[in-house]
C-alpha positions as CSV (number, residue, x, y, z in Angstrom):
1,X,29.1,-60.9,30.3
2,X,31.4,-64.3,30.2
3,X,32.0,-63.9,33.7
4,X,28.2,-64.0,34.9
5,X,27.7,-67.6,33.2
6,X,28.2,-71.2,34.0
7,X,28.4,-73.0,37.5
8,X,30.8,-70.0,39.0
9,X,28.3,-67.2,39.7
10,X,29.3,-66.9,43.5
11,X,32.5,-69.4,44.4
12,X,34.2,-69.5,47.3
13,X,36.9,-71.6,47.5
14,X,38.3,-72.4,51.1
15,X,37.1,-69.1,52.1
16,X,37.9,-68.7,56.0
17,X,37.5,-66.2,58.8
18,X,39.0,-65.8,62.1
19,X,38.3,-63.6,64.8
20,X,40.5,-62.7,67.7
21,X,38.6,-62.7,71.1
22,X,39.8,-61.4,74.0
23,X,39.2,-62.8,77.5
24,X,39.4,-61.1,80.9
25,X,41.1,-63.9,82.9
26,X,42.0,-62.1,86.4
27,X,43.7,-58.3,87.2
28,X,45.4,-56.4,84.2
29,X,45.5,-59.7,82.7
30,X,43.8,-60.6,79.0
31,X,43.8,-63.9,77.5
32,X,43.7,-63.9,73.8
33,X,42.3,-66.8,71.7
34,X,41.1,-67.2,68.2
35,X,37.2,-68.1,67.2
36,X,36.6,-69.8,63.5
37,X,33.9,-68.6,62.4
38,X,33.8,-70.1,59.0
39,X,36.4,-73.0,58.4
40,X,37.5,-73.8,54.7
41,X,34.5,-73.5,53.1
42,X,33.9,-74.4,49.2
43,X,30.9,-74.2,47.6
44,X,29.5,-72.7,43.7
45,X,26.2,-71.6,43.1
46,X,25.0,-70.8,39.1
47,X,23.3,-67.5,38.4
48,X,19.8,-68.3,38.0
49,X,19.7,-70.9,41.4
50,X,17.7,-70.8,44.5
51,X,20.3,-72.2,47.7
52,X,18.5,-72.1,50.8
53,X,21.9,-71.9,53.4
54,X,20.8,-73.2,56.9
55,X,22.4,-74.1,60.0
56,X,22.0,-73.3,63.5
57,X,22.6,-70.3,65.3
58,X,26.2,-69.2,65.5
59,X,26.8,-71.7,62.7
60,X,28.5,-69.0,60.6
61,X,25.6,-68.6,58.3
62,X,25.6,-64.3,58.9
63,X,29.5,-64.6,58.3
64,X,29.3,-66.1,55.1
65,X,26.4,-63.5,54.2
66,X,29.1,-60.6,55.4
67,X,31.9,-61.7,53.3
68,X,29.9,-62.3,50.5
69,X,28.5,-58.3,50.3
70,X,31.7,-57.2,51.3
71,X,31.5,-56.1,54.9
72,X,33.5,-58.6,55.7
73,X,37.0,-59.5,54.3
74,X,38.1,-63.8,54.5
75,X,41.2,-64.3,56.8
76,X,41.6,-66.9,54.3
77,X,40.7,-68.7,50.7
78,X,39.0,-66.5,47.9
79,X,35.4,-65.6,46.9
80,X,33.9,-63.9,43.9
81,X,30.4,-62.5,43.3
82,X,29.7,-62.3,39.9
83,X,33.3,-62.2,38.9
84,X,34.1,-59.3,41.7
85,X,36.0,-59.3,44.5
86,X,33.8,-58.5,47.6
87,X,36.1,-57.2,49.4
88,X,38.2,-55.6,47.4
89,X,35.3,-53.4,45.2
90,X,32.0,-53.1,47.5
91,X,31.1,-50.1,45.5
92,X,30.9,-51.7,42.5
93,X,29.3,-54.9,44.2
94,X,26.7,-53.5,45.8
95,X,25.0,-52.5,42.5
96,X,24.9,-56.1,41.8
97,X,23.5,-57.1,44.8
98,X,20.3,-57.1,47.1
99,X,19.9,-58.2,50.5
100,X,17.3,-58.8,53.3
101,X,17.5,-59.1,56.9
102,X,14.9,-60.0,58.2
103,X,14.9,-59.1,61.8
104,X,17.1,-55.3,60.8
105,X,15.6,-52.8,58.1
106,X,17.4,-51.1,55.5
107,X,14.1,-48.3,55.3
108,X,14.4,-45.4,56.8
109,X,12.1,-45.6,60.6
110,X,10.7,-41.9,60.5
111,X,10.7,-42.0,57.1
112,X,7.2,-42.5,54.7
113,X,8.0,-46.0,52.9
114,X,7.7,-44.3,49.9
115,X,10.4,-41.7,50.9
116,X,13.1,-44.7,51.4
117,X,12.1,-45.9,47.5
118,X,13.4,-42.2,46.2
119,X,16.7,-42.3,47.9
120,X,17.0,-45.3,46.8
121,X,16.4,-43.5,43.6
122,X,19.0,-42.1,44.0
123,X,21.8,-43.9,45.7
124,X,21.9,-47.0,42.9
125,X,21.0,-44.2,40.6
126,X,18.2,-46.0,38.9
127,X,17.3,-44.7,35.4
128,X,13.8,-43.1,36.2
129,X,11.9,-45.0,33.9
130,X,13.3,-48.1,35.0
131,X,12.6,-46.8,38.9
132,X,9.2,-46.0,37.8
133,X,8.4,-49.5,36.2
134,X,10.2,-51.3,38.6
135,X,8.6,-49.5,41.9
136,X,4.9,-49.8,40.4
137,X,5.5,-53.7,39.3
138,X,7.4,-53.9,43.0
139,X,4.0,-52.2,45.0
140,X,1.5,-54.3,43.1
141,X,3.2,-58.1,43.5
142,X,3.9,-56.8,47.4
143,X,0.3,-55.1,48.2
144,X,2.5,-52.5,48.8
145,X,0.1,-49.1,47.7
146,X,-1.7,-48.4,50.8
147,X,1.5,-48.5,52.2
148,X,3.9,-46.0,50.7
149,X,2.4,-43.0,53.0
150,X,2.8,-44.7,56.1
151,X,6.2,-44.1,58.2
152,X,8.3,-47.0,58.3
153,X,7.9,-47.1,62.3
154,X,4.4,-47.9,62.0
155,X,4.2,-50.9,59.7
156,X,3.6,-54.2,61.0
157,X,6.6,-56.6,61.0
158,X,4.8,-58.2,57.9
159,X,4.2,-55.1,55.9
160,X,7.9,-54.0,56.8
161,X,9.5,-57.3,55.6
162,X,7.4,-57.0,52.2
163,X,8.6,-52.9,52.1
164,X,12.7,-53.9,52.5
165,X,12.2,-56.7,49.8
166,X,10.7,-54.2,47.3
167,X,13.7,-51.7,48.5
168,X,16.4,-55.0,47.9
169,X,14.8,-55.2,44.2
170,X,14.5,-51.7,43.3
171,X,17.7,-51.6,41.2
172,X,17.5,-55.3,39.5
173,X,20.2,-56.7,41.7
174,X,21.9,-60.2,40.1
175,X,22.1,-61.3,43.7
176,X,19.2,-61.8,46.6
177,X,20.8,-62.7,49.7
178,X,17.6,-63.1,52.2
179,X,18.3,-63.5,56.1
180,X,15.1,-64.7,57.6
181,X,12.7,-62.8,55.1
182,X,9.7,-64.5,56.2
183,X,10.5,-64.9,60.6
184,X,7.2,-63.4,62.5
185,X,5.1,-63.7,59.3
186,X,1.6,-64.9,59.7
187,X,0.6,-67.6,57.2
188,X,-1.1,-65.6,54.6
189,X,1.8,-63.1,54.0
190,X,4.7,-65.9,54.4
191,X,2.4,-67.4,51.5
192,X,2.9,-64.2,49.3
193,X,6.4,-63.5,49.9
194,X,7.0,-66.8,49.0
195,X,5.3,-66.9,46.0
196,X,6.9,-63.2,44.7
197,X,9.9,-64.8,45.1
198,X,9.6,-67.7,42.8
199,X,8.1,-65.1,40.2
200,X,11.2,-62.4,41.1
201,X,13.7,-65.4,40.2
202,X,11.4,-67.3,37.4
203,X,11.7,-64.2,35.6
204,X,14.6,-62.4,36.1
205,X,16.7,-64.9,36.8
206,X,17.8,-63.5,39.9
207,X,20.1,-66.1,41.9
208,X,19.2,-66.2,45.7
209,X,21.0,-67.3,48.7
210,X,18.6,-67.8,51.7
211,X,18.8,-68.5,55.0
212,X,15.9,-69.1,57.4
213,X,14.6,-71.3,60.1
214,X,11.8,-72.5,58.4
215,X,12.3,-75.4,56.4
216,X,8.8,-74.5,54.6
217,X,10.8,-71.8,53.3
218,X,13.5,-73.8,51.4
219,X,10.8,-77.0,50.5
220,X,8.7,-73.9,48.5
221,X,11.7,-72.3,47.2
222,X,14.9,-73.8,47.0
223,X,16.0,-77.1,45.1
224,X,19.7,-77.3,47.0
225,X,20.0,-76.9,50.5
226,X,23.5,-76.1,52.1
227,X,24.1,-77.0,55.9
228,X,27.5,-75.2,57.7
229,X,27.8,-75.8,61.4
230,X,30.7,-74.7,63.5
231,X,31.8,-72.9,60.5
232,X,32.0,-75.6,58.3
233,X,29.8,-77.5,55.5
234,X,28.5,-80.3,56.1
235,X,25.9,-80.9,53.7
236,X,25.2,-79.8,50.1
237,X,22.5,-81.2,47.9
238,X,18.7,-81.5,47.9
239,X,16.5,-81.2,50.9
240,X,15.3,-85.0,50.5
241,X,18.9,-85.9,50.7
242,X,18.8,-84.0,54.1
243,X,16.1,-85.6,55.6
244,X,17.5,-88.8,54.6
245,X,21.1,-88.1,56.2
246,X,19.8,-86.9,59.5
247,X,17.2,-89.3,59.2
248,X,14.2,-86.7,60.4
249,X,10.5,-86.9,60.5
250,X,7.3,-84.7,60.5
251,X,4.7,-85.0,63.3
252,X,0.8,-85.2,62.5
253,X,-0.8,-83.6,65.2
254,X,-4.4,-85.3,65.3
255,X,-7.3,-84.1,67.1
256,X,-9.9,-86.7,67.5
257,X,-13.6,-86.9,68.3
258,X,-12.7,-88.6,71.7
259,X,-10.2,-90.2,73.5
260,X,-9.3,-93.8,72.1
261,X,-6.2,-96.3,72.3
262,X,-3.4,-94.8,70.1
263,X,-3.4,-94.6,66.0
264,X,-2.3,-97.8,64.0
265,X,-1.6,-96.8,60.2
266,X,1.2,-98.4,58.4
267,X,4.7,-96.1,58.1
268,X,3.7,-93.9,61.2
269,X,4.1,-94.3,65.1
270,X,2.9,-92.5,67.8
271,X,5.2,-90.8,70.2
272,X,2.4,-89.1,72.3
273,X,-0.9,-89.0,73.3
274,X,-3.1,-86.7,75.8
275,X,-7.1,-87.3,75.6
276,X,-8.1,-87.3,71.7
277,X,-4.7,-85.4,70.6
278,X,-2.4,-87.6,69.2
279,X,1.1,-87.0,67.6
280,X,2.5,-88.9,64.7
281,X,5.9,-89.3,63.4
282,X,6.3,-90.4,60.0
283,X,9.3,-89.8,57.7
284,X,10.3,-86.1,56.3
285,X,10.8,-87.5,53.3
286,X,7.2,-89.0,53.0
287,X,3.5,-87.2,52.2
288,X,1.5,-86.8,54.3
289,X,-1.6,-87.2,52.0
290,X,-1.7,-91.0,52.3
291,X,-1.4,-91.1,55.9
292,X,-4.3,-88.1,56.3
293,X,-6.6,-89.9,54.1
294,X,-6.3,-93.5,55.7
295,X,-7.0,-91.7,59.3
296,X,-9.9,-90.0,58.0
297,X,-11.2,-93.3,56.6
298,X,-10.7,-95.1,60.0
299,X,-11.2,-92.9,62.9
300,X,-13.5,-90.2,64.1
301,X,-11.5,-86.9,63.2
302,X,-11.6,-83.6,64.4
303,X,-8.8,-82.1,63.1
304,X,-5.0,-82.2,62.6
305,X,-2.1,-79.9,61.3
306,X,1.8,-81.2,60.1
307,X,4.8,-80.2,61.8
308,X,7.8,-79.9,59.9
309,X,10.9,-80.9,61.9
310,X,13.3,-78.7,63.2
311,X,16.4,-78.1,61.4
312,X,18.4,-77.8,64.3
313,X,17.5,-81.3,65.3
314,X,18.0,-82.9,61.9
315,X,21.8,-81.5,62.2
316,X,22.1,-83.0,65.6
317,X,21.3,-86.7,64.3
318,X,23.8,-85.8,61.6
319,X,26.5,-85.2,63.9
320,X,26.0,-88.0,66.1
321,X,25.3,-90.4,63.2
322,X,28.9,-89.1,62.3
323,X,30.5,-89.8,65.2
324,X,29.5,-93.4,65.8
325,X,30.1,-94.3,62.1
């Protein structure tokens, strides 16, 4: 289909929404003001692309999300999912779409996992041999066959998250949209869902928009980051370029054989130390590999881990790099 190609696979073009919030102020009295949620917002994403979409909380990431599947409809601009209104035909949409979220389940709780799969079934009215191929491909890549017994009120957060992105996939959606798909993962199954994903979209071609907390998710996954804050964007290109504009660094945590005067290696500082732990800064942008290597050469080490920085803080130095340019 023509309208499924080229650079306009999901475009939103000054796309905003207003809400109307209403404020006790004193006896019989209600003061009404007007919250922006998501202010003029532009952006295209080609079918086929991984976009993680970050920001922090209340940024109007979950907005965006909702107009996008429908739920919600812009107070203003226009957007299109794979040439369809969101809005306007959520029927039809929805068969087009999958989404994730990671901290609410689409399963059903009393339900055997396996029970959620064959309403599925039916709702997107799979064909069964494509159900069948899809939900055996779906349960092996996701470790999902000890599983499909068990009801969904049982599963770990882990084995839950893996069970509603097999149930998001189920009818070959165009679109992923993933809301914190690995938050409260341990390392092992952030490591596979990660790694599915890249297979999901290498394969199919699947676009996905995600939006996370983790900026390990969107290094492994995504090639464009988008930032919004205060409902509006503020950044759209790769994750170096991030690091770069809010100027952000990663901390080597290094656990010595004793206690000893702080670390000198070239392109790191220290910024703390407490008996043989140290903490190095060095920048985002940089590997670590170098800087791991030369301490292990020169001082007696125990151990050490990398900190990734905190988005939330990388958009601060933004804003207040912005405001005394």
């Amino acid at each position: 289909m023509a309208e499924d190609m080229g650079e306009g696979f999901i475009e939103l073009d000054r796309v905003e929404k207003v809400f109307e919030v209403r404020k006790k102020t004193g006896f019989m009295k209600r003061e009404r003001r007007e919250v922006r949620a998501v202010d003029s917002i532009s952006f295209r994403v080609a079918r086929g692309e991984m976009v993680g979409y970050i920001g922090p909380n209340g940024a109007g990431k979950s907005t965006t999300i909702k107009m996008l599947t429908g739920i919600l409809a812009p107070s203003g601009g226009s957007l299109r999912v794979a040439g369809i209104d969101p809005s306007r035909e959520r029927q039809r949409l929805a068969h087009r779409i999958g989404v994730v979220f990671g901290q609410r389940t689409t399963l059903w709780w009393d339900l055997p996992l396996i029970d959620s799969y064959k309403l599925m079934h039916r709702m997107y009215r799979i064909p069964d041999a494509r159900y069948r191929e899809n939900l055996d491909r779906l349960v092996e890549l996701l470790d999902l066959a000890d599983l499909l017994d068990v009801p969904v009120r049982q599963l770990s957060l882990g084995q839950r998250m893996r069970g509603d992105i097999a149930a998001a996939l189920l009818h070959d959606p165009d679109v992923l949209y993933l809301d914190e798909p690995t938050i409260g993962l341990d390392v092992i199954s952030k490591a596979r869902v990660r790694e599915f994903l890249r297979e999901v979209n290498a394969e199919r071609g699947t676009t996905v928009l995600l939006t996370t907390h983790d900026l390990q998710d969107i290094e492994q996954l995504c090639s464009r980051v988008m930032v919004i804050d205060h409902g509006r964007l503020m950044y759209d290109g790769p994750l170096a370029g991030l690091h770069e504009a809010g100027d952000s660094e990663r901390t080597l945590v290094v656990d010595l054989e004793r206690e000893l005067p702080p670390i000198e290696v070239p392109q790191a500082r220290v910024v703390k130390v407490e008996g043989p732990r140290q903490w190095l800064a060095f920048p985002a942008g940089a590997s670590a590999a170098p800087l791991v290597a030369r301490i292990a050469a020169e001082y007696p080490l125990v151990d050490l881990s990398v900190r990734e920085p905190d988005i939330e803080a990388v958009i601060a130095k933004m804003y207040a790099e912005k405001a005394t340019a």
